[in-house]
KEMAR-289221 format. One line per 2 residues: number of its first residue (from 1); for each residue x, y, z of C-alpha. Coordinates in Angstrom, 1 decimal, padded with zeros to 4 digits, always signed. Example, Ala and Ser with C-alpha at 12.3 -4.5 7.8 and 13.67 -1.06 7.14 Angstrom:
BEGIN
1> +012.3/-004.5/+007.8 ~ +013.7/-001.1/+007.1 .
This chain:
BEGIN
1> -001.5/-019.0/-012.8 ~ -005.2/-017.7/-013.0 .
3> -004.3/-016.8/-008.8 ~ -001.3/-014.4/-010.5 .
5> -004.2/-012.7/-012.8 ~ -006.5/-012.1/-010.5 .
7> -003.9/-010.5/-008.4 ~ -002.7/-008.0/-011.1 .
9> -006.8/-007.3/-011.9 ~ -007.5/-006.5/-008.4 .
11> -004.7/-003.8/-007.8 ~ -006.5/-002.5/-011.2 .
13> -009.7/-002.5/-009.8 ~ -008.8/-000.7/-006.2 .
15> -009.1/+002.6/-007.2 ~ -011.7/+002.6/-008.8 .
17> -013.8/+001.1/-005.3 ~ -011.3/+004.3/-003.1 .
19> -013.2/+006.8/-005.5 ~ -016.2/+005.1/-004.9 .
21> -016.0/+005.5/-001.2 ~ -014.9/+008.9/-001.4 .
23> -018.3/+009.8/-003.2 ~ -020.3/+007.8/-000.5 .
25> -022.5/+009.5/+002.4 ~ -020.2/+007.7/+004.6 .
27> -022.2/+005.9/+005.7 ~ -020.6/+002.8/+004.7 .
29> -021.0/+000.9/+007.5 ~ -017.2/+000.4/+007.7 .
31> -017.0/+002.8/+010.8 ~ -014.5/+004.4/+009.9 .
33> -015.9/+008.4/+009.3 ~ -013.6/+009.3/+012.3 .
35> -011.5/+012.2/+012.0 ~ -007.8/+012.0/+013.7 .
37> -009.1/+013.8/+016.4 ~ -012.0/+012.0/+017.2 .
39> -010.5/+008.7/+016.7 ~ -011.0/+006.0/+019.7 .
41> -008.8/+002.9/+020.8 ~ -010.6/-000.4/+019.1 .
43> -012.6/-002.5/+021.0 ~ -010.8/-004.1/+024.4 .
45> -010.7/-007.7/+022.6 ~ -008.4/-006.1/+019.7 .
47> -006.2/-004.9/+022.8 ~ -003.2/-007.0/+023.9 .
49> -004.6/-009.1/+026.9 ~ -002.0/-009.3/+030.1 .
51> -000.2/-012.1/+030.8 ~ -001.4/-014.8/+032.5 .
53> +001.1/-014.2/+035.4 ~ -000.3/-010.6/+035.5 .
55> -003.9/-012.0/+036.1 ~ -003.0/-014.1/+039.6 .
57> -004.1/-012.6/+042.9 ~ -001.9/-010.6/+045.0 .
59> -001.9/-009.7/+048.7 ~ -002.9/-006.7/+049.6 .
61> +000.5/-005.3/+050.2 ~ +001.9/-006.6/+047.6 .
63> +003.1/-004.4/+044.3 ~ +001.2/-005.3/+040.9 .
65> +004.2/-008.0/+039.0 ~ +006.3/-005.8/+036.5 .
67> +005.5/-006.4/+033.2 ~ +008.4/-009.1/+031.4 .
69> +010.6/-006.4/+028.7 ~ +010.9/-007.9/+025.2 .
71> +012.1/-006.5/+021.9 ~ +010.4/-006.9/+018.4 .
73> +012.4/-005.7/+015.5 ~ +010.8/-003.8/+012.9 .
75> +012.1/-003.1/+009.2 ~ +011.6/-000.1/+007.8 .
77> +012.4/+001.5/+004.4 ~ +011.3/+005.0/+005.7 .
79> +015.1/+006.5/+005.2 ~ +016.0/+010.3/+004.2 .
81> +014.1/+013.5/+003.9 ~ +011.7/+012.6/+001.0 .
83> +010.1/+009.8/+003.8 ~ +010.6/+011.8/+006.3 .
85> +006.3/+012.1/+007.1 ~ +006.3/+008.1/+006.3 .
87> +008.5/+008.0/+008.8 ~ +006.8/+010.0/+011.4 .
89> +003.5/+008.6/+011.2 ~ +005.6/+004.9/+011.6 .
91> +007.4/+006.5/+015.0 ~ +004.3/+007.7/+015.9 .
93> +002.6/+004.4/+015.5 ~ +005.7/+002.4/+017.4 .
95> +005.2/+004.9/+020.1 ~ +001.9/+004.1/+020.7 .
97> +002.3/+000.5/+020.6 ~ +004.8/+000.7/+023.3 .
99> +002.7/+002.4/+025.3 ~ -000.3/-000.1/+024.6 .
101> +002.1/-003.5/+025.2 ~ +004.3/-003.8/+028.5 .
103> +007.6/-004.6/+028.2 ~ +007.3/-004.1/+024.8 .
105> +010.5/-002.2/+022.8 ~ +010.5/-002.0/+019.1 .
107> +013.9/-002.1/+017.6 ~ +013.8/-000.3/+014.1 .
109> +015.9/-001.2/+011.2 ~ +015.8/+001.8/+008.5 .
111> +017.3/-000.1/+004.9 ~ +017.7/+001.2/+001.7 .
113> +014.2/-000.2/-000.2 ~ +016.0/-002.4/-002.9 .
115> +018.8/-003.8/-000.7 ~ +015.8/-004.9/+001.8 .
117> +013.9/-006.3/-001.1 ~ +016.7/-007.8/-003.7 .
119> +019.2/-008.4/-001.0 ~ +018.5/-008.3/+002.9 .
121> +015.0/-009.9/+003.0 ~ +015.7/-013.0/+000.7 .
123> +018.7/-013.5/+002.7 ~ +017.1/-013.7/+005.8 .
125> +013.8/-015.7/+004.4 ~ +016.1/-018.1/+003.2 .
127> +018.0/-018.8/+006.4 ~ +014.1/-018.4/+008.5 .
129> +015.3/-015.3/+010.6 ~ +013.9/-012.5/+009.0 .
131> +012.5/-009.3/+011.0 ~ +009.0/-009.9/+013.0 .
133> +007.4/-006.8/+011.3 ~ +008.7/-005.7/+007.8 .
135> +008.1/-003.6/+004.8 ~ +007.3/-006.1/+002.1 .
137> +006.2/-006.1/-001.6 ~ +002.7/-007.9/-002.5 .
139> +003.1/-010.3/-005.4 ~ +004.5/-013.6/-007.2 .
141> +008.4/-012.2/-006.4 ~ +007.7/-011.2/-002.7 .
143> +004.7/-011.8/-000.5 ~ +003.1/-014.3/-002.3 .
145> +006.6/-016.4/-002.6 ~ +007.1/-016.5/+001.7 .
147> +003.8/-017.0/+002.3 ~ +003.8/-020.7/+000.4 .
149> +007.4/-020.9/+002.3 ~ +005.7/-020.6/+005.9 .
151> +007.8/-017.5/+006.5 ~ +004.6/-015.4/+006.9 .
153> +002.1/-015.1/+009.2 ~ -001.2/-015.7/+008.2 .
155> -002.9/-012.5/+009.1 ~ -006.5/-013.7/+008.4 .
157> -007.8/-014.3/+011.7 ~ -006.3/-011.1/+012.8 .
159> -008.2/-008.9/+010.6 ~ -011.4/-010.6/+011.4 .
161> -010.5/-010.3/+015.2 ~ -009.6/-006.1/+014.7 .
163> -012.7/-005.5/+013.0 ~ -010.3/-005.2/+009.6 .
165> -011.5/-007.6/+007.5 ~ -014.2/-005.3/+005.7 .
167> -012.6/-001.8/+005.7 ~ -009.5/-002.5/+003.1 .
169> -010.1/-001.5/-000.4 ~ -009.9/-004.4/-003.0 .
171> -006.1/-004.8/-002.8 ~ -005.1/-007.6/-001.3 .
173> -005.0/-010.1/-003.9 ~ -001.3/-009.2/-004.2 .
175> -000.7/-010.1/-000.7 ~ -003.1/-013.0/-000.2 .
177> -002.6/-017.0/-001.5 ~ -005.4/-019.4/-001.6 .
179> -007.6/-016.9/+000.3 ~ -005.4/-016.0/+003.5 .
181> -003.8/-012.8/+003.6 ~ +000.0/-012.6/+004.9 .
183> +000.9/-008.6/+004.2 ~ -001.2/-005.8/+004.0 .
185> -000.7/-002.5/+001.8 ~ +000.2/+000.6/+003.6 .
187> -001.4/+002.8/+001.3 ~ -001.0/+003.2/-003.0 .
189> -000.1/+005.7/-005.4 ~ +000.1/+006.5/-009.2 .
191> +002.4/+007.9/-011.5 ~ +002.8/+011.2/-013.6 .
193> +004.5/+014.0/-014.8 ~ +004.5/+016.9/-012.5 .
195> +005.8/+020.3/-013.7 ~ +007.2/+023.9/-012.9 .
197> +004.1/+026.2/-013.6 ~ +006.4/+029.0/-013.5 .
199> +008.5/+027.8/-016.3 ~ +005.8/+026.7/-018.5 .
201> +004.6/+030.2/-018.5 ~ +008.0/+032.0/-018.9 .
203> +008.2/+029.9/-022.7 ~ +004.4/+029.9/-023.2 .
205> +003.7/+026.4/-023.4 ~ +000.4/+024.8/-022.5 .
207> +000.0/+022.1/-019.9 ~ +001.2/+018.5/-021.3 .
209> -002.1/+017.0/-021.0 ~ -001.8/+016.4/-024.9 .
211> +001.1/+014.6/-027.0 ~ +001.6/+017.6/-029.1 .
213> +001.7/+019.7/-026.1 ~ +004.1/+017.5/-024.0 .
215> +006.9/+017.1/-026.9 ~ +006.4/+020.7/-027.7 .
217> +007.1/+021.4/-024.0 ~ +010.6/+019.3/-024.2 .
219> +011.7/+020.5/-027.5 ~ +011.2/+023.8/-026.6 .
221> +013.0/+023.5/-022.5 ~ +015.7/+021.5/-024.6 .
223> +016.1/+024.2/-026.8 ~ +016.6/+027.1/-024.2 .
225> +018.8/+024.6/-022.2 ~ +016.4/+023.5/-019.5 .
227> +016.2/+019.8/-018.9 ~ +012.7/+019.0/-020.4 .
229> +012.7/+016.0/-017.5 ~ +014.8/+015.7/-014.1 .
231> +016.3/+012.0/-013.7 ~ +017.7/+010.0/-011.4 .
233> +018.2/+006.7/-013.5 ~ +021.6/+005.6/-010.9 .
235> +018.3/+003.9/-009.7 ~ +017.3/+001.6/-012.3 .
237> +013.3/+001.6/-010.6 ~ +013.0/+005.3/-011.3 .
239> +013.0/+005.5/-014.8 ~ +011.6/+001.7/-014.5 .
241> +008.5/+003.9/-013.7 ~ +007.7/+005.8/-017.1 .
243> +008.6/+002.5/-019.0 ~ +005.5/+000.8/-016.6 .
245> +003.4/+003.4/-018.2 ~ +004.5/+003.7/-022.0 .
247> +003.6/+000.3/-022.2 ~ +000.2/+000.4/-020.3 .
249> +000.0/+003.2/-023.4 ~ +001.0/+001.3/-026.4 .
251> +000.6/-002.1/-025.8 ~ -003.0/-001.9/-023.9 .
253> -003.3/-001.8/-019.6 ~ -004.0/-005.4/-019.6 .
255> -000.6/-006.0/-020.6 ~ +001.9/-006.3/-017.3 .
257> -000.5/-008.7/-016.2 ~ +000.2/-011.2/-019.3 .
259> +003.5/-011.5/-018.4 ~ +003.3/-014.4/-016.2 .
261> +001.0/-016.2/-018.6 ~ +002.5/-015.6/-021.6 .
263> -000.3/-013.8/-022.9 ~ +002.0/-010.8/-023.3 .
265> +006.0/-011.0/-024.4 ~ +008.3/-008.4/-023.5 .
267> +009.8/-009.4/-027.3 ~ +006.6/-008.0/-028.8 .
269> +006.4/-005.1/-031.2 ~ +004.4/-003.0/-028.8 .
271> +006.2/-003.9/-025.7 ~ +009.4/-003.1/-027.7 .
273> +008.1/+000.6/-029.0 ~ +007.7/+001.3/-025.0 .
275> +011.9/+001.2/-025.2 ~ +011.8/+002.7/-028.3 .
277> +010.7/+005.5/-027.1 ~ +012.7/+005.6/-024.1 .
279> +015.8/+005.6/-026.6 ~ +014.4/+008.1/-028.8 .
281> +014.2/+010.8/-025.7 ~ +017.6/+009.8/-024.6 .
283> +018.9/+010.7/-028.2 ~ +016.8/+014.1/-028.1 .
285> +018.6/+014.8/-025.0 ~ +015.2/+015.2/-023.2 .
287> +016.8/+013.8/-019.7 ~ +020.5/+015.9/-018.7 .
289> +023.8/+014.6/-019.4 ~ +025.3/+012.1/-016.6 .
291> +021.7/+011.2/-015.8 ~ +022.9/+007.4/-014.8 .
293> +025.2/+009.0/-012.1 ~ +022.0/+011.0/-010.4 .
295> +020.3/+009.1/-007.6 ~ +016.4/+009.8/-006.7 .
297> +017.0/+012.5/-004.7 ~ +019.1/+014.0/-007.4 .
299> +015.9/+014.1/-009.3 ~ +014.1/+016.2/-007.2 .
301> +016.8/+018.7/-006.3 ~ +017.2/+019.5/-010.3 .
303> +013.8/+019.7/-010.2 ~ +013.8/+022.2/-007.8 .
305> +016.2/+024.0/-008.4 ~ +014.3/+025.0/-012.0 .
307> +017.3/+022.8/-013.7 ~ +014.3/+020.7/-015.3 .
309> +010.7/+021.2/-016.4 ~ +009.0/+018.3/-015.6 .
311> +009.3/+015.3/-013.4 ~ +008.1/+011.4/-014.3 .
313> +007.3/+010.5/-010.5 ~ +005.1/+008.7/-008.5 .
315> +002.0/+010.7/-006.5 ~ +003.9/+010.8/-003.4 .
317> +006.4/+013.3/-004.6 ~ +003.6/+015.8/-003.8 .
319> +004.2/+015.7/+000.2 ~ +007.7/+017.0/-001.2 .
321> +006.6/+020.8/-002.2 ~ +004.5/+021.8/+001.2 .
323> +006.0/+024.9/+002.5 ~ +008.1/+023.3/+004.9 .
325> +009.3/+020.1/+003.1 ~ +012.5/+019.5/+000.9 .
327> +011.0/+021.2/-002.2 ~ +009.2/+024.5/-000.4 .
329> +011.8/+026.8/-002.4 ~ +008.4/+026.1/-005.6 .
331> +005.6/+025.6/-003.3 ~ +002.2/+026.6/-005.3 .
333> +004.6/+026.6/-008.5 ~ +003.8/+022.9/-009.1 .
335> +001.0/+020.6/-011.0 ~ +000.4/+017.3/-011.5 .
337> -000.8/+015.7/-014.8 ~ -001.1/+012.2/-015.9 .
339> +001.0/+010.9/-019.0 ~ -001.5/+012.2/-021.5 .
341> -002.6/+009.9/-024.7 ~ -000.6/+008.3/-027.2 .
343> -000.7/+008.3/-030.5 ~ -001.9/+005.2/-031.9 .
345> -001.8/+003.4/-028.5 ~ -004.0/+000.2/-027.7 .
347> -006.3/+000.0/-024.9 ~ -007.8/+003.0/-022.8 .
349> -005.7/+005.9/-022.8 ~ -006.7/+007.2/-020.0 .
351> -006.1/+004.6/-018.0 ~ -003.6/+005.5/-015.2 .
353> -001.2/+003.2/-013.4 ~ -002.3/+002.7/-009.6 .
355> +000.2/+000.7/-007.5 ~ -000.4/-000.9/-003.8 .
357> +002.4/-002.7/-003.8 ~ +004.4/-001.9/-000.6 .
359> +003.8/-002.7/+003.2 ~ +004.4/-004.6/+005.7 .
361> +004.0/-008.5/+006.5 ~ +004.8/-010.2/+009.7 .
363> +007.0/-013.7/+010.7 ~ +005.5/-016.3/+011.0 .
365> +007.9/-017.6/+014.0 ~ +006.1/-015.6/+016.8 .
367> +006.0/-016.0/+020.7 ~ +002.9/-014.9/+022.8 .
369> +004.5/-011.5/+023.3 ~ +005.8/-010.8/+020.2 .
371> +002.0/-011.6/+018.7 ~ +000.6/-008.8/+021.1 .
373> +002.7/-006.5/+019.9 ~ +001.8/-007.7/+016.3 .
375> -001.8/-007.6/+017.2 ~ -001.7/-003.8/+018.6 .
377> +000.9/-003.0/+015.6 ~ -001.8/-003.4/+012.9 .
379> -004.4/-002.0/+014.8 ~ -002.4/+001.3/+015.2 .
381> -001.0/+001.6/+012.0 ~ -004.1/+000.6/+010.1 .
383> -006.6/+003.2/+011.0 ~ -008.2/+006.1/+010.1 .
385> -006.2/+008.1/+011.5 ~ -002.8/+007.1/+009.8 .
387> -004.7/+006.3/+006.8 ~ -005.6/+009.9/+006.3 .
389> -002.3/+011.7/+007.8 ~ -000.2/+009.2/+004.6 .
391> -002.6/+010.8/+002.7 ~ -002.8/+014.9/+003.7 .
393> +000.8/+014.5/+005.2 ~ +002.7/+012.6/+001.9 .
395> +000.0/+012.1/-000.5 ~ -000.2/+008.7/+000.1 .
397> -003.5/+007.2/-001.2 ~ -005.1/+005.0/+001.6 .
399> -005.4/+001.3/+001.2 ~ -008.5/+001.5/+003.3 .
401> -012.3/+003.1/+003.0 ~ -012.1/+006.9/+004.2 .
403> -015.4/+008.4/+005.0 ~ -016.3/+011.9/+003.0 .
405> -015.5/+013.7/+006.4 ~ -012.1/+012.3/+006.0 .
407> -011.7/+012.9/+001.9 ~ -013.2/+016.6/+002.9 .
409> -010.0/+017.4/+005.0 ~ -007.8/+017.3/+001.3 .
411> -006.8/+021.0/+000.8 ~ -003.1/+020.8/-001.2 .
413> -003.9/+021.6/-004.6 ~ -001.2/+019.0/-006.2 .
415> -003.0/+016.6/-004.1 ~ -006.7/+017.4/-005.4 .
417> -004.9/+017.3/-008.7 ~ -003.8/+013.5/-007.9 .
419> -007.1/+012.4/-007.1 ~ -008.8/+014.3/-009.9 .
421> -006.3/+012.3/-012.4 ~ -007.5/+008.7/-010.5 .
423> -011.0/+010.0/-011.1 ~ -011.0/+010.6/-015.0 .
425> -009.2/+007.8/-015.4 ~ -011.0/+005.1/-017.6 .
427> -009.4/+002.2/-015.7 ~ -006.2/+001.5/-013.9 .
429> -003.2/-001.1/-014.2 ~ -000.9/-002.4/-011.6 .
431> +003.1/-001.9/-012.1 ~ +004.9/-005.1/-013.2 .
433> +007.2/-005.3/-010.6 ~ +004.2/-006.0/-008.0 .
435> +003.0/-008.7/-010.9 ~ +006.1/-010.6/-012.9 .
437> +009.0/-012.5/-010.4 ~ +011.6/-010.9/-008.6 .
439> +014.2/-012.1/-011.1 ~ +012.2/-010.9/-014.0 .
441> +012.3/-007.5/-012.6 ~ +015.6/-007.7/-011.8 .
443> +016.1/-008.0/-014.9 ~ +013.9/-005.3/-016.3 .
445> +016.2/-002.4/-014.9 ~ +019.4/-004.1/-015.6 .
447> +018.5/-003.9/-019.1 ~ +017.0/-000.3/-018.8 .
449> +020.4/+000.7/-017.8 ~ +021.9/-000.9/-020.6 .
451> +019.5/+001.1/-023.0 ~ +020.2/+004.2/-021.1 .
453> +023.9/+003.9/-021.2 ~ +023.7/+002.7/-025.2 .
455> +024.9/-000.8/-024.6 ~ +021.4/-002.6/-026.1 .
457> +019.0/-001.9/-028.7 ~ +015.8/-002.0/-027.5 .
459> +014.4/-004.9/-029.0 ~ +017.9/-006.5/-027.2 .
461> +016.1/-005.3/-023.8 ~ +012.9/-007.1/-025.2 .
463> +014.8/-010.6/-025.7 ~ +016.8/-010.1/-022.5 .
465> +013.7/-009.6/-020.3 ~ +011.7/-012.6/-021.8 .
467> +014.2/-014.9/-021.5 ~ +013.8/-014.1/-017.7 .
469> +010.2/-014.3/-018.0 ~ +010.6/-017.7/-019.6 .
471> +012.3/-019.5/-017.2 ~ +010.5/-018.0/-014.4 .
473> +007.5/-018.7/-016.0 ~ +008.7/-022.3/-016.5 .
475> +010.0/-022.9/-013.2 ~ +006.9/-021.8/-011.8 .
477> +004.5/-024.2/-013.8 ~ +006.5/-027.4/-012.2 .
């Protein structure tokens, strides 16, 4: 259990380490102060080595032996516009590889991210045939649970032998058990409310960085029949999002992680006045009507289309409103806040929530080949290169130490905003789904949906969700 805590504390701590760096001379010592254009291949041992029929002598008039062709398929969740930079810096990355490996040929798999993580994966875990490379979830529910099945490869040795194993922030812990890493974190993010500039100043309201000024802000859009927040609760994780930060708000940031050790109940008052609150802007009418019919990309269209003031969305939303993404039609008409303080909340309220939850892991049941390509994967896709293109091109923050040369290249204003928001915050908390079980989170939007739809009281969400986290809890302590 105390492996589960430490897991939670060190996604809390990770941001705080990435600010660090950023204020460095970087000269860290890291190597890694490269911009993309100056970036170099690794050293020739992180390089796939030939094969040993490759390495026997030839006659003189004899061509050099063609390379054996082999396929490695890769899992991606990179799917639709919004990922559509995600997904170029992955094709980008495959292409290289390819080039780097003979014979090698990636075949992609593009899935919907909760049928890969709730259906597809733990299908194929459980018969031992999942992908070679795929995007995976750190954690108790994910990582952590096919790592201590022997479906993962342990990636430890590989780090060390890339010259990785000192350039990633403090964020493994979700991915690690007893020591050995088996995933490694693409990149992170946080969570907040970003909203139309224009229509803020068309009704005179003040930024919501206050209380008073955010439900001034909804009464007053609600009132002149703008949707004070665009939804897309069809997906049960999206509005799963503000309910991660209410309670890191009321019931203190050291809460999610208490969930797997009982020190915190989803029963409790405080967790409870999380969904209270929840309910109470439902009832307002502070999200629009048919709200559990809207999908994620839903959201953002009302968004952008001026249907809806403000947005409750993770910091990766901001790739979306560059002048030639899905949301160019309010370019420059956006800003980014965090959830501002609450009102008799426990803890630090300024914490923030800081997730580096997703990215990819690796079978364990490899051939020679197929670890090459492995090998040369990582190496490609964890640099400084793709580290800061997530981060310019989809305001993605980077899992790994970026030098001040890097940091320096950060012009989009609703990207400064991001990192000014991780920078005043007092501390940071991890989301529960990257800390409780699988079922236990499950669970968790399940019962949101209920709550949206008027089916369950919140405290009826509370008992619902802790009965999961019971028998989880249980099962897990045999």
């Amino acid at each position: 259990m105390k492996k589960k805590v430490a897991s939670a504390m060190a996604v809390s701590a990770a941001l705080s380490v990435f600010l660090a760096a950023c204020g460095s001379n970087g000269d860290n010592g890291n190597g890694a102060n490269a911009s993309p254009s100056s970036s170099q291949p690794a050293a020739s041992d992180a390089s796939p080595s030939p094969s040993p029929s490759a390495s026997a002598p030839a006659s003189e008039s004899a061509s050099p032996e063609k390379a054996e062709n082999f396929t490695v398929s890769l899992r991606h969740i990179q799917i639709g516009d919004a990922q559509k930079f995600r997904k170029a810096i992955l094709d980008d990355v495959v292409k290289k590889t390819e080039s780097e490996v003979p014979g090698l040929k990636f075949e992609l798999d593009g899935v919907e991210d909760s049928v890969n993580r709730f259906t597809k994966l733990p299908a194929e875990m459980a018969a031992g045939n999942p992908p070679k490379i795929m995007d995976i979830f750190g954690g108790a529910g994910d990582t952590q649970k096919y790592a201590k099945a022997g479906r993962l490869l342990d990636l430890t040795p590989i780090l060390d032998e890339l010259g990785l194993k000192d350039k990633f922030l403090n964020v493994l812990e979700p991915f690690s058990v007893d020591g050995k890493v088996y995933g490694l974190p693409i990149g992170g993010n946080t969570e907040g409310i970003f909203y139309n500039t224009d229509i803020f100043a068309k009704y005179n309201l003040n930024p919501p960085t206050t209380w008073d000024d955010l439900i001034k802000a909804a009464d007053t859009l609600k009132k002149n029949n703008v949707a004070p927040f665009a939804a897309g609760s069809k997906d049960a994780w999206v509005p799963n999002m503000l309910v991660n930060t209410l309670i890191g708000r009321i019931a203190g940031e050291n809460t999610n992680s208490g969930f797997i050790t009982g020190q915190s109940k989803w029963n409790s008052p405080d967790v409870v006045a999380a969904y209270q609150m929840i309910a109470d802007w439902e009832k307002k009418g502070y999200y629009p009507k048919g709200e559990l019919g809207k999908a994620y990309a839903d959201m953002l269209t009302d968004f952008v289309a001026g249907k809806a003031g403000m947005m409750f969305d993770g910091s990766w939303r901001s790739s979306a409103f560059k002048d030639d993404a899905v949301g160019k039609d309010i370019s420059g008409k956006v800003a980014f806040v965090s959830l501002p303080p609450i009102p008799n909340g426990k803890g630090n309220q300024t914490s923030v929530n800081a997730n580096y939850g997703e990215g990819y892991g690796f079978s364990s049941d490899l051939n020679e080949n197929e670890l090459k390509a492995v090998k040369a994967f990582i190496k490609n896709m964890y640099s400084d290169e793709m580290q800061l293109r997530g981060l310019l091109e989809d305001g993605v923050l980077p899992s790994m130490k970026l030098s001040d040369e890097s940091i320096a290249q950060v012009t989009d204003p609703v990207v400064k905003q991001v990192l000014d928001v991780l920078k005043n915050a007092g501390t940071t908390f991890p989301h529960f789904d990257s800390v409780v079980q699988s079922k236990v989170y499950t669970e968790t939007e399940t019962q949101l949906t209920k709550l949206i739809a008027g089916k369950a009281t919140p405290q009826e969400v509370g008992n619902a969700i802790q009965k999961a986290q019971d028998a989880e809890n249980a099962a897990a302590a045999k």
